[in-house]
C-alpha positions as CSV (number, residue, x, y, z in Angstrom):
1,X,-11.8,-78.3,-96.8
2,X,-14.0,-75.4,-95.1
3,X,-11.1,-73.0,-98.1
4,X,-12.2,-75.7,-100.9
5,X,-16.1,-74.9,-99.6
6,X,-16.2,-71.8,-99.8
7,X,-14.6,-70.9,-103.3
8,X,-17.4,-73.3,-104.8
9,X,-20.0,-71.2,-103.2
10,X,-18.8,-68.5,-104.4
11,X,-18.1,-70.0,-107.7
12,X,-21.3,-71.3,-107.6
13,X,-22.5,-67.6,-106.0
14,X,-20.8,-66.3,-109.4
15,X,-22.6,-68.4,-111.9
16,X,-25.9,-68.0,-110.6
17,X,-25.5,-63.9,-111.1
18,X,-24.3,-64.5,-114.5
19,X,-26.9,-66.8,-115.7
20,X,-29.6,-64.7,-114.1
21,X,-28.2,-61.8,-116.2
22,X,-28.2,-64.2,-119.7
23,X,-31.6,-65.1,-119.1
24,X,-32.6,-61.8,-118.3
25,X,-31.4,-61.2,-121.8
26,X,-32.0,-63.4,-124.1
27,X,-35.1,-65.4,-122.3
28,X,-34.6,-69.2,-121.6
29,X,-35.1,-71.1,-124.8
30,X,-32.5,-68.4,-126.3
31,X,-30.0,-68.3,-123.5
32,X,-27.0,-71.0,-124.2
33,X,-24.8,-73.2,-121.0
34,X,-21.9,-72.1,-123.2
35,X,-22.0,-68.3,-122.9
36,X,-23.1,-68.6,-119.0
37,X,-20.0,-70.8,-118.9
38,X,-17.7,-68.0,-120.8
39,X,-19.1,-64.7,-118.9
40,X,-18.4,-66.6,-115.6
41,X,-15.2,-67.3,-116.6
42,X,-15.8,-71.1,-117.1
43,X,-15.2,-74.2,-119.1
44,X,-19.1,-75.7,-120.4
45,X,-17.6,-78.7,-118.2
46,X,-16.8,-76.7,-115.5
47,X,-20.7,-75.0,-115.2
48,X,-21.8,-78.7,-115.8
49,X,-20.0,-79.5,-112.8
50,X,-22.0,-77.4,-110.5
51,X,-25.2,-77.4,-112.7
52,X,-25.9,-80.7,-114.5
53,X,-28.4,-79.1,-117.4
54,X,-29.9,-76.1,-118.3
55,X,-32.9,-76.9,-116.6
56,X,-31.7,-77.4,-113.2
57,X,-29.3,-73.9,-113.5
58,X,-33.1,-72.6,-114.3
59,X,-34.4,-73.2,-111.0
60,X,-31.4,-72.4,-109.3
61,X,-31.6,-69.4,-111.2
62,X,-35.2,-68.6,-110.0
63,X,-34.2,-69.6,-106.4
64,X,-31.7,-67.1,-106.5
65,X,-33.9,-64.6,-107.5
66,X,-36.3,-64.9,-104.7
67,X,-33.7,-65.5,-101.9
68,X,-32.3,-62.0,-103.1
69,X,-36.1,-60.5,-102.9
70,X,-36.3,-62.4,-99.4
71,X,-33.4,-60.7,-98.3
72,X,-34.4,-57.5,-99.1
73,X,-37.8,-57.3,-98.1
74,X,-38.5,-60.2,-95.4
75,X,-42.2,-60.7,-95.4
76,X,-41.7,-63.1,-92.3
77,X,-40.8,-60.1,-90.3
78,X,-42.9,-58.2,-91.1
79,X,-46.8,-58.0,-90.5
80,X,-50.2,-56.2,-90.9
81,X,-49.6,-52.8,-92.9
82,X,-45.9,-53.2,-92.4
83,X,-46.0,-56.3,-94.9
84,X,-48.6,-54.5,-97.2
85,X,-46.1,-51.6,-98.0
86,X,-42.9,-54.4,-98.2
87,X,-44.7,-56.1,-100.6
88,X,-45.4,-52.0,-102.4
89,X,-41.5,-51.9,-102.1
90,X,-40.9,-55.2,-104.1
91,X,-43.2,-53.7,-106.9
92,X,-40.8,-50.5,-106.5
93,X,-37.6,-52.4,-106.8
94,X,-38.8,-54.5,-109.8
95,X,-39.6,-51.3,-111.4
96,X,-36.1,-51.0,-111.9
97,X,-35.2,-53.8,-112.8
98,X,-37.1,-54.3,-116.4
99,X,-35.1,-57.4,-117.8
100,X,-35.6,-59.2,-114.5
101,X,-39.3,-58.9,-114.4
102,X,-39.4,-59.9,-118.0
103,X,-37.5,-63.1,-117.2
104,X,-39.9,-63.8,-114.6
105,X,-42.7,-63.2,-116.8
106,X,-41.7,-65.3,-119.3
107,X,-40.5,-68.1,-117.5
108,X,-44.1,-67.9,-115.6
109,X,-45.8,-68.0,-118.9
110,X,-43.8,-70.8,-119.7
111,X,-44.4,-72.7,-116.4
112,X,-47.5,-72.9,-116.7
113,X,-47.2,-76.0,-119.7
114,X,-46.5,-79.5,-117.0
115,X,-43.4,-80.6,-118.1
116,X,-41.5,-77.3,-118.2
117,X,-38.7,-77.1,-116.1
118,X,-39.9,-73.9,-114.0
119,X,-43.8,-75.5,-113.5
120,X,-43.2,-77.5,-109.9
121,X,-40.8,-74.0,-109.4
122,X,-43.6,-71.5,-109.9
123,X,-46.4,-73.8,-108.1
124,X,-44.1,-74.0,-105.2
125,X,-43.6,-69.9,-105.3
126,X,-47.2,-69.4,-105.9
127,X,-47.9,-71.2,-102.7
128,X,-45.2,-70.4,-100.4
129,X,-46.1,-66.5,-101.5
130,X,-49.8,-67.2,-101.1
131,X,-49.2,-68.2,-97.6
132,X,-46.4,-65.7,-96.6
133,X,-49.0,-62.9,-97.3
134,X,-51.9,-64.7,-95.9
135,X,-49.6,-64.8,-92.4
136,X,-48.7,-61.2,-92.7
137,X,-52.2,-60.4,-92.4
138,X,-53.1,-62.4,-90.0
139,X,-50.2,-61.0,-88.1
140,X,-52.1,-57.8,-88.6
141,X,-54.9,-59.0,-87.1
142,X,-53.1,-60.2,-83.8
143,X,-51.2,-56.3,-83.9
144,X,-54.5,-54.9,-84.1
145,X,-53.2,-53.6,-87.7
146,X,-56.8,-55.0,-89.5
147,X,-60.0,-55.7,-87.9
148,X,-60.9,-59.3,-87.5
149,X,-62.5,-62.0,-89.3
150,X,-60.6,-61.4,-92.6
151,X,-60.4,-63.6,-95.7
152,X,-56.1,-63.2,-95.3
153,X,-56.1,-66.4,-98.2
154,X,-58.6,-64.7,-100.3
155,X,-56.7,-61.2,-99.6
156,X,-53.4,-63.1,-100.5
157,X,-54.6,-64.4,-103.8
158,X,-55.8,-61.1,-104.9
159,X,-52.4,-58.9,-103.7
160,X,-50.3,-61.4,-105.8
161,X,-52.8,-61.1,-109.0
162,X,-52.9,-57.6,-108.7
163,X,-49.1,-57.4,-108.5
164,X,-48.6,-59.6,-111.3
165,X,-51.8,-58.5,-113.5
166,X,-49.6,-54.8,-113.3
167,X,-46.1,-56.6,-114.0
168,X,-47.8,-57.6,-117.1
169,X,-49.2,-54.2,-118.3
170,X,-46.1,-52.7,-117.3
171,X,-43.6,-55.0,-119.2
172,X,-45.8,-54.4,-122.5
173,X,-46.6,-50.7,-122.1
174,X,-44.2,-48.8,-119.2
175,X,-45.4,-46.0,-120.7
176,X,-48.6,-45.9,-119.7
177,X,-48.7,-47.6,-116.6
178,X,-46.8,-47.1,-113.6
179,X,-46.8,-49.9,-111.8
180,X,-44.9,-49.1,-108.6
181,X,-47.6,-46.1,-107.9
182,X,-51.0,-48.4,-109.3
183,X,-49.7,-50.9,-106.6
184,X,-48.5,-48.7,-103.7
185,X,-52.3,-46.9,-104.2
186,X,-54.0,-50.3,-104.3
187,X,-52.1,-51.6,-101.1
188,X,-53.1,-48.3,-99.3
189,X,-56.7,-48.6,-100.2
190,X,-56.6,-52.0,-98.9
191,X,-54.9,-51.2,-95.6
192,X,-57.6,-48.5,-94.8
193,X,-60.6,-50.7,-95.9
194,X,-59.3,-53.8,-93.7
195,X,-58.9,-51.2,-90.7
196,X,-62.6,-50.2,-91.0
């Protein structure tokens, strides 16, 4: 049983990489069940087994996405000025990743229509984020990072608009705007005006 477990994990592991990767490319509305099932080495029936539509794969997809952020840059660790420069290294990291911050974009765009299979997703994120950041300030606070009597929801709101307000010039002109350096100079100008 614990052998059977584990190979559907990983199965499961498998088809979550390559459907991130399809809807990277070709956007939700264009990406297909068919060719996730065939790139992971799949029958349609056999991804149906693990995901029952395209919409639920979707969110999984999305999930995925942000437990592999989480793991790499764990906000609940960190705090004050700490968190301020993991959240400048998430910026960095997505900088690389262009297809990846597209999907999100677009699926974001998408979301924000009720009905769409990403909206409760994206309302959820937006929240959990919002008050992940909000805690990392306050944490700052308690370290003696920030000085006290901060607005850490109203600083919260504005990090994540910033970072996504930059994602968005970014994705249509990476030319002229770099996002990883606009951000990591934004977070540093915030750090030393919450110090004063």
């Amino acid at each position: 049983m614990g052998q059977g477990y584990a190979t559907g994990a990983a199965r499961r592991e498998r088809i979550l990489a390559v459907a991130l990767l399809e809807f990277a490319e070709h956007g939700y509305r264009g990406s297909s069940l068919a060719r996730v099932a065939e790139r992971a080495g799949l029958s349609q029936a056999g991804l149906l087994h693990h995901f029952r539509s395209k919409e639920r794969l979707l969110v999984a997809v999305l999930d995925y996405r942000d437990a592999m952020d989480v793991r790499r840059f764990d906000l609940e660790q960190a705090g004050g000025a700490q968190a301020l420069r993991a959240l400048a290294a998430v910026v960095e990291h997505n900088s690389r990743v262009p297809g990846l911050v597209q999907l999100f974009s677009v699926i974001s765009g998408e979301a924000v229509t009720p009905g769409h299979p990403g909206h409760e997703w994206a309302r959820e994120r937006y929240r959990r984020l919002r008050a992940q950041v909000a805690a990392a300030l306050r944490a700052g606070v308690e370290r003696g990072d920030f000085r006290p009597g901060l607005d850490a929801e109203a600083h919260a709101e504005r990090l994540i608009a910033m970072m996504d307000g930059l994602q968005t010039q970014w994705l249509i002109d990476p030319d002229r705007v770099d996002m990883a350096a606009v951000f990591r100079g934004y977070v540093e100008d915030l750090i030393a005006a919450l110090r004063s």
